[in-house]
PAVOGU-616925 format. One record per atom (N, C-alpha, C): residue in one letter; x, y negated, z. Coordinates in steps of 0.05 Angstrom, whole numbers, plus 5000, padded with zeros to 4 digits. Atoms other than C-alpha are relative to their C-alpha. Layout:
BEGIN
AXYZ;...
***
This chain:
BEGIN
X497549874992;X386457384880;X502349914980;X497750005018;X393357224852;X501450174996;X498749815008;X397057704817;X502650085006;X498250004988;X404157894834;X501949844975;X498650135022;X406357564772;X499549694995;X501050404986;X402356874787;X501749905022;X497850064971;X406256974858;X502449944990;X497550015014;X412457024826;X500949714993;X498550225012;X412756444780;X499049705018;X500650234983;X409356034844;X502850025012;X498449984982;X415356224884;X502549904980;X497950205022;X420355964821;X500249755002;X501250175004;X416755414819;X500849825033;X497250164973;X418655224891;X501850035014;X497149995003;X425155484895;X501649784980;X498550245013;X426355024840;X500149725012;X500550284992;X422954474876;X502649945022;X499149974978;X426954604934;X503949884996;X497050065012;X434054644897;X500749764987;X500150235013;X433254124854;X501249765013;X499150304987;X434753494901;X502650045008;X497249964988;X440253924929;X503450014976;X498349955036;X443153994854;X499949674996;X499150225019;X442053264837;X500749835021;X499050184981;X444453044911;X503650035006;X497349865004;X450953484898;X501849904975;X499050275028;X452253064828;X499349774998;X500950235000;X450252514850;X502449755004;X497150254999;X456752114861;X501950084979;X499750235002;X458651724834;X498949954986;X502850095011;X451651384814;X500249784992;X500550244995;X453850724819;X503549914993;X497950024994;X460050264815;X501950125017;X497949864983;X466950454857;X501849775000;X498750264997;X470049834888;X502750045017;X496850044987;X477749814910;X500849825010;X498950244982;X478449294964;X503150035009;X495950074993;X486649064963;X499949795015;X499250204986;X487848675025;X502049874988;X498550085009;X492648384986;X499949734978;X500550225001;X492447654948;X500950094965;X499249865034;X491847824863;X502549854998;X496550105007;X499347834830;X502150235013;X496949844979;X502948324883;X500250244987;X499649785015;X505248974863;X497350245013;X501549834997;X498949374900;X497649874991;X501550025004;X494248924874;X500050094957;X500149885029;X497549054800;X498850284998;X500649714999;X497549804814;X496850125000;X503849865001;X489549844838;X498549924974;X500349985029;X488849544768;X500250104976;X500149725030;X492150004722;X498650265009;X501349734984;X489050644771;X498249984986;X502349984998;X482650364769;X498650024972;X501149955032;X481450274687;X501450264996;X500049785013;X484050984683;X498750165015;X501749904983;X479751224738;X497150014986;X502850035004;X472950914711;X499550214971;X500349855019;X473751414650;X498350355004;X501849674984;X472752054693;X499049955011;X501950114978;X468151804744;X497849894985;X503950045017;X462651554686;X499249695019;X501250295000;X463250874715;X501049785012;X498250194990;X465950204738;X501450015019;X497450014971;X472250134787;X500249765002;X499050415002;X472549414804;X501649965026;X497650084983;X478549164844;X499049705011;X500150214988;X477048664892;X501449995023;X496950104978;X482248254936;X499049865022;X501350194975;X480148065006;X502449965019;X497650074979;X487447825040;X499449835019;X499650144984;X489247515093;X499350185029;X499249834977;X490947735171;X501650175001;X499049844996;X495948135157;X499150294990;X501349775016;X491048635115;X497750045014;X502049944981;X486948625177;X495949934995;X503150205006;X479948125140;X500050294972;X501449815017;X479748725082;X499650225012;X500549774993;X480449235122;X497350075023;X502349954983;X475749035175;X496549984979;X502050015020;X470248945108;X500050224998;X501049845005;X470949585091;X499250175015;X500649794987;X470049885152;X497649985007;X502150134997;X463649535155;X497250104971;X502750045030;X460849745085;X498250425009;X501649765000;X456550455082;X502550234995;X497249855007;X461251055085;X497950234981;X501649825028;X458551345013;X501950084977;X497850055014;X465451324981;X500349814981;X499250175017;X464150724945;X501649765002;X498950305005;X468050194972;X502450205021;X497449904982;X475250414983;X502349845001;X498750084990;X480750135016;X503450084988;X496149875004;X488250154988;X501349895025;X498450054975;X493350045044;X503250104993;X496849985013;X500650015047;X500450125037;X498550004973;X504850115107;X499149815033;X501050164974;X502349595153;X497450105019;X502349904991;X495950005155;X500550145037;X499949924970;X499150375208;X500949895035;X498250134977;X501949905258;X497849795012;X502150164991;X494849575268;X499749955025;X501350014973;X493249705338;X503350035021;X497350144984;X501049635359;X501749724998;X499650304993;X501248925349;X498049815000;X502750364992;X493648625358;X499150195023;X501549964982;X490048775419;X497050114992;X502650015004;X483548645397;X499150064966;X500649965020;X480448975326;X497850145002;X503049955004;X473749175296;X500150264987;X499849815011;X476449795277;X502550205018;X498249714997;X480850495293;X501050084978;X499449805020;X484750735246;X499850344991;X499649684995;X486051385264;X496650075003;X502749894990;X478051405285;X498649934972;X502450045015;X474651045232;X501250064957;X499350045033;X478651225158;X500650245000;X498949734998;X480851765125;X501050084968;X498249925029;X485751985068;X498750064988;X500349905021;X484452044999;X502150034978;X497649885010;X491552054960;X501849804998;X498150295008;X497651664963;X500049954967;X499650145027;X497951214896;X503249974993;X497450005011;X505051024886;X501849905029;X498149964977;X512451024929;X501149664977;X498550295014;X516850294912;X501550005012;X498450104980;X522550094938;X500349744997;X500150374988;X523849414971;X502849945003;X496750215004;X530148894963;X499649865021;X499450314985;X533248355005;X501349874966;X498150155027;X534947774948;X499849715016;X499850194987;X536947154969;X500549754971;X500150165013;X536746434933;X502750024983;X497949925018;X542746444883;X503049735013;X497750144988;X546345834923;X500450105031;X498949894987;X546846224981;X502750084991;X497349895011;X554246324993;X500250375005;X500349714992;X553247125005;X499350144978;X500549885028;X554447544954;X499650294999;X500549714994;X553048194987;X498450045031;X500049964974;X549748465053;X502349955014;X498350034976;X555948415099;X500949725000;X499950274988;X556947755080;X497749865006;X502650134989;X549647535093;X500350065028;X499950024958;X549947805162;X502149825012;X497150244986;X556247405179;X499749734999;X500550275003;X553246805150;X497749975019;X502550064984;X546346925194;X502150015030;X498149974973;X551547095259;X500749704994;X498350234999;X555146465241;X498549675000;X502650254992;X548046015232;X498350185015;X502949834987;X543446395285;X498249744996;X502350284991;X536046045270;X500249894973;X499950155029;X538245735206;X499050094980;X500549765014;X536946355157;X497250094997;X503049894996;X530046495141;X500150264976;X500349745013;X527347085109;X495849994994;X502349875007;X520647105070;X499050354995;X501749805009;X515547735069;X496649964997;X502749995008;X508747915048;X498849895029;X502150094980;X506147795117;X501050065020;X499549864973;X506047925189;X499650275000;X499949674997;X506248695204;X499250094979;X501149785011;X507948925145;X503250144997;X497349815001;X513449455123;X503049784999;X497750114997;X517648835102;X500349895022;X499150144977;X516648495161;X501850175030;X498849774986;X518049065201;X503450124995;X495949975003;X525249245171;X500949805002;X498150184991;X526948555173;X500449945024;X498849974976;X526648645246;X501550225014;X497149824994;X530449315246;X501649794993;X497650045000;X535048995214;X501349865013;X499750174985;X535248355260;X502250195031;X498849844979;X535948875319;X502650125000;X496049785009;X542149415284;X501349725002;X497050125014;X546448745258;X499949815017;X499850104981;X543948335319;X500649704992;X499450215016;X543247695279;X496549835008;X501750125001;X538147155285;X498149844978;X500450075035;X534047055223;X497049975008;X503250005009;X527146665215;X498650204983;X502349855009;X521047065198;X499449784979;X501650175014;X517946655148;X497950144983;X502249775006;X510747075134;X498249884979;X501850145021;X507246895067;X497150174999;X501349854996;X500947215047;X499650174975;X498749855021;X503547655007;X502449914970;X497450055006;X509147674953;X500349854980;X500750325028;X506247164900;X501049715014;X498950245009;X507546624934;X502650005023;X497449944977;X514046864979;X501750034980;X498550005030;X517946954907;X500549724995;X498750275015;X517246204883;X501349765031;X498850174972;X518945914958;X502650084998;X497849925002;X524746334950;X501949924972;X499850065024;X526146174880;X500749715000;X499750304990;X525545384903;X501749855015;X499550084968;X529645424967;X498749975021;X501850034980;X524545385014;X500150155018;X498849874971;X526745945046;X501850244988;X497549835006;X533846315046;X499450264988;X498949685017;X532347015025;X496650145002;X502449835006;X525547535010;X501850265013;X500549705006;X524948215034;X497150094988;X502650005015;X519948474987;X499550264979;X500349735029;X518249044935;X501649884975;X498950055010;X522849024890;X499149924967;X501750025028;X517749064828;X499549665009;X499850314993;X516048324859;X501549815003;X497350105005;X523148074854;X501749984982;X499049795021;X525348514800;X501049714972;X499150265029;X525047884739;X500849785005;X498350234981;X527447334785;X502950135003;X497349885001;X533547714793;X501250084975;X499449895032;X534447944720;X500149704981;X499750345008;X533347144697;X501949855019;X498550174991;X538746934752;X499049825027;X501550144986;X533546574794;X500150065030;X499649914977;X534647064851;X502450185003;X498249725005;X540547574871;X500350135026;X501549684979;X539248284902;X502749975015;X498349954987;X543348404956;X499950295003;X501049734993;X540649124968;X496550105002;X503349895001;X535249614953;X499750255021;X500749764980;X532150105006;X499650224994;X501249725017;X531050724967;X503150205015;X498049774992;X535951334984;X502049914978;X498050085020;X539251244913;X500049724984;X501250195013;X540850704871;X498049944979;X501949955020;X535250404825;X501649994976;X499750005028;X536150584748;X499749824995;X500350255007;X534049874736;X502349865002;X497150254989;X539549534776;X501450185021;X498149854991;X544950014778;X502649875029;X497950174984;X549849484810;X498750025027;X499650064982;X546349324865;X499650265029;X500949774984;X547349804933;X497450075006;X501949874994;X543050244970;X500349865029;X499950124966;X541750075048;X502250085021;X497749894979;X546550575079;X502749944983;X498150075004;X551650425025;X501049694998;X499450274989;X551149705052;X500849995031;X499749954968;X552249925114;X497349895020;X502649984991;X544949815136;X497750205005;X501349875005;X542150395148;X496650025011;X503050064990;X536150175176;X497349914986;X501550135010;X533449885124;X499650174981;X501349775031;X532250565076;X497450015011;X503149924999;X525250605070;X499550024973;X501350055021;X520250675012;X497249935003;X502050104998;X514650305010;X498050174981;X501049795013;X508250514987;X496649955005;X502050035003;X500950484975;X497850214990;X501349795003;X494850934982;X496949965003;X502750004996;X487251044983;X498850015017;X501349924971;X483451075053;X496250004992;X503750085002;X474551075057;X500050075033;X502050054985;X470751055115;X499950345010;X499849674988;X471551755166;X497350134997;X503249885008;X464551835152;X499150124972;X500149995031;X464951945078;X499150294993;X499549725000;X462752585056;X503050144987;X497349915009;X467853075041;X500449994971;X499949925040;X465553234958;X500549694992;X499350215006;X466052514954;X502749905006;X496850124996;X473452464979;X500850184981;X498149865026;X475653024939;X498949934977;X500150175030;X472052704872;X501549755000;X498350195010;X475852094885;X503150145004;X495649935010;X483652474900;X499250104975;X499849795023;X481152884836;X500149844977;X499050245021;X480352254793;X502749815000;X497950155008;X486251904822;X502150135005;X498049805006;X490952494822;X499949974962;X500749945029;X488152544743;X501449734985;X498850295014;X490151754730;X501650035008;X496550095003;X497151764754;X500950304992;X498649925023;X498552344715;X499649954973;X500250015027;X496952074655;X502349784988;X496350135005;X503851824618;X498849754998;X500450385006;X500951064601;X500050005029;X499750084966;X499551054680;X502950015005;X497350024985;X506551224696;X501949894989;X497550175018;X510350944640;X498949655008;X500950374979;X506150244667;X501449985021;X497549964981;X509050374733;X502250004999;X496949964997;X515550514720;X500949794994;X499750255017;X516049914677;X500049805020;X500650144973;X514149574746;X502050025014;X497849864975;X519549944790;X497850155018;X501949764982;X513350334816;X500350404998;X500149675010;X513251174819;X497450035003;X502049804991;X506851484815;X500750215016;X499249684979;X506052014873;X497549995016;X502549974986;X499652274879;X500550215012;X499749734981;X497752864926;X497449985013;X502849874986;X492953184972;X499249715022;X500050174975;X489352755029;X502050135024;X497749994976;X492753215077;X503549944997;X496850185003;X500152985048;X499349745011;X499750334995;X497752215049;X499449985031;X500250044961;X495452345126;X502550045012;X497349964982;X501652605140;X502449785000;X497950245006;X506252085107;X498549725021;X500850104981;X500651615145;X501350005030;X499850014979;X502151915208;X504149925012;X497649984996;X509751995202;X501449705007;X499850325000;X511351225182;X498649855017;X502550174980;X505751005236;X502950045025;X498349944989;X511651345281;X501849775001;X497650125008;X517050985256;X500449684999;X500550344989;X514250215254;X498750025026;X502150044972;X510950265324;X503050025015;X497249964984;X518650455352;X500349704995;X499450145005;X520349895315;X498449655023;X501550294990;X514649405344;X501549925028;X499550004982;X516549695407;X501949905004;X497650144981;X523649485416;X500049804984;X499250315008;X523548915370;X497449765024;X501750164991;X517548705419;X499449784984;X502450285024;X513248355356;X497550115011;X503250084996;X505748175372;X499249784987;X501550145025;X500847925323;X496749955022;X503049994986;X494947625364;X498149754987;
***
């Protein structure tokens, strides 16, 4: 016979067994590395940014952040990798603006946005310039437009890529000022800077952190930044509506996404580590130093700013009728 006190510490005994896996399956992430796939080509301002995050990330998380760059398509070859990897929260996806305009200018993709990802915290807001080669005769927006009216076709305009935020305002702006201006789509803003820098092609729209020392050495000059106010950096040059462009305020911007499958404790341990790195002053005094803001927040903010801006370039696709096939 067993006693009620033998019963007892049998029934401890597998209650513990029982809890146990559920206790070391509930702390169990992050067991392993934490990989940050940046569609983006190393050098740009989101591939800098997942670099300072990520070495202040791997501090609270107990273990490696490694930044790896899979560009090309338009963001479309990293993004379709990660939608492919295990949804465990280890391999996450930064994305900018273009994220949302995926399925309004390709037909055919190996992925859903809206179905297959899912917020974890915007990283940082930027604003984006037009700067044009320094022998351009245009020494401001209104005279660039008058000079693209006056060469339709001649005028090109580098950005990071096909569908992305810059490519996208530089076809608002095509549309409002009704001007004819080459696309010229790099793959991303490393090497759309020294083509511009060279002459190779008339003018960049681009993040202005990617412009920012080309224009301060002479090499390039801002015509206008897209932010609401002007930047502290470069007081002189306007804003978009006080160029009479109002089409072109935006702020660009870059954020975390994983796999819709992800568990939940695992999305909120990564916003809770990278809410934790961009408040820490070396993170933001790095940034700023960039022309970046830190602006972390909840997943439900970054879904919303997601969904809002998904709005707002898809109008755009729509009447500028762009297609990326």
């Amino acid at each position: 016979m067993i006693n009620s006190s033998a019963r007892a510490a049998v029934a401890v005994v597998a209650l513990c067994a029982i809890a146990s896996p559920l206790t070391v399956q509930a702390q169990a992430f992050p067991s392993k590395p934490v990989r940050i796939v940046v569609p983006f080509p190393a050098g740009g301002a989101f591939d800098i940014t997942a670099r300072v995050v990520a070495q202040r990330m791997q501090a609270g998380l107990g273990q490696n952040v490694i930044v790896e760059n899979r560009p090309g398509g338009g963001t479309v070859i990293g993004t379709e990798y990660v939608v492919r990897q295990p949804a465990d929260g280890y391999t996450v996806l930064m994305i900018g603006p273009s994220f949302t305009s995926h399925a309004a200018l390709r037909s055919k993709l190996a992925f859903d946005t809206d179905r297959d990802f899912r917020a974890v915290s915007q990283v940082i807001g930027l604003t984006m310039a037009i700067a044009v080669n320094p022998s351009l005769p245009a020494k401001n927006m209104r005279e660039f437009v008058a000079l693209a009216r006056a060469r339709p076709g001649e005028i090109s305009c580098g950005t990071s890529g096909p569908g992305t935020s810059h490519h996208l305002l530089l076809e608002a702006l095509k549309l409002a000022a009704k001007i004819d201006i080459v696309h010229a789509p790099f793959q991303g803003a490393a090497p759309a800077v020294p083509a511009a820098v060279g002459g190779h092609v008339t003018a960049v729209l681009l993040n202005l952190a990617d412009v920012a020392p080309f224009i301060k050495t002479g090499k390039l000059r801002a015509l206008v930044v897209t932010s609401a106010q002007r930047e502290d950096s470069m007081p002189g040059v306007p804003t978009a509506r006080e160029a009479g462009q109002p089409e072109l305020e935006a702020i660009n911007w870059s954020g975390f996404v994983v796999h819709s499958a992800t568990p939940v404790s695992a999305i909120a341990r990564l916003n809770a580590e990278t809410v934790k790195a961009l408040h820490a002053p070396e993170v933001r005094d790095n940034l700023r130093t960039q022309a970046m803001v830190a602006t972390p927040g909840t997943p439900e903010e970054f879904a919303a700013l997601i969904k809002s801006d998904g709005e707002r370039y898809r109008r755009i696709i729509r009447e500028a009728n762009v297609r990326l096939e």
